[in-house]
N, C-alpha and C positions, 0 to 999 in steps of 0.2 A: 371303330368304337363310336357309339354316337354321345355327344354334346361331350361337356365339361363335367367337370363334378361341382356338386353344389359349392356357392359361396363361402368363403373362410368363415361365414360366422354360421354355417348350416352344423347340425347336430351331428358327432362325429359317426354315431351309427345311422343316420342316413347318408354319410359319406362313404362309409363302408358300404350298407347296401346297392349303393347308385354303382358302384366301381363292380361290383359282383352281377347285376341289371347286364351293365354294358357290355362285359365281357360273356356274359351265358354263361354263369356258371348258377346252377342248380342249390336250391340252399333254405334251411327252415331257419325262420325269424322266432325266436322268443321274445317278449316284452318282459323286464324286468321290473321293478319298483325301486324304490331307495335313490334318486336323481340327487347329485351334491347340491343343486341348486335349488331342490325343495327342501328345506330347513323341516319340514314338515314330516318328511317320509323318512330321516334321520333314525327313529330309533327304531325303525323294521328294517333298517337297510342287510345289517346282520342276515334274517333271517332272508331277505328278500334277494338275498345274491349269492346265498351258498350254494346253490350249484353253480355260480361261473365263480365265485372261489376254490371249487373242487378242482375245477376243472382247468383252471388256469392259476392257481395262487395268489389270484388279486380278485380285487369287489368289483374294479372298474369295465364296461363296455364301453366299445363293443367289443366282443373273443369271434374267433370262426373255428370251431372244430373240422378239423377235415375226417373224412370217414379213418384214417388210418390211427387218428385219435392226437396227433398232434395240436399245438394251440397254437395261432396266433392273436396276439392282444393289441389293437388300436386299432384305429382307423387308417392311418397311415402306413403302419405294416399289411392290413388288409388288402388296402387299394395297390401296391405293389404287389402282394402276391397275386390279387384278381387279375394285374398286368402282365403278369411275368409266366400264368399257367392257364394256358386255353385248355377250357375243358374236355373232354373227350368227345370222338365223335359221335352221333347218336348210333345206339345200339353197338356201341365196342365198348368191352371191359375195361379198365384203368389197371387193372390188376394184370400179371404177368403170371 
């Protein structure tokens, strides 16, 4: 696995992506809007997160949908699963 994951004060979803980077696993990035820390983007947050509300039961990112439709929600749950599930090999199904 190469380097470390960014610094404790690095953004949780580039800490999630850096741990999914390292390990190769395969993966599409959405940008959401509504950040808690822009007071600004506050009253579209609503609308600006409902599909990772649907899809996870919270507003917060970062989520990682896997293809079999489960969710995981943090950054920290992320980067242990990114640790814990080497991806498949290229050109083999994941599927049984």
């Amino acid at each position: 696995m190469g380097g470390g994951l960014p610094g404790p004060l690095a953004h949780p979803c580039g800490k999630a992506a850096k741990a999914l980077d390292d390990a190769a696993h395969a993966y599409e990035l959405r940008q959401v809007e509504g950040g808690i820390i822009r007071p600004w983007t506050w009253p579209t947050r609503t609308r600006d997160r409902a599909e990772v509300e649907r899809l996870s039961g919270q507003r917060a990112v970062p989520i990682l949908v896997l293809d079999g439709g489960d969710v995981i929600a943090g950054s920290g749950n992320i980067v242990r699963w990114a640790n814990e599930h080497p991806p498949p090999a290229a050109g083999l199904s994941s599927e049984a």
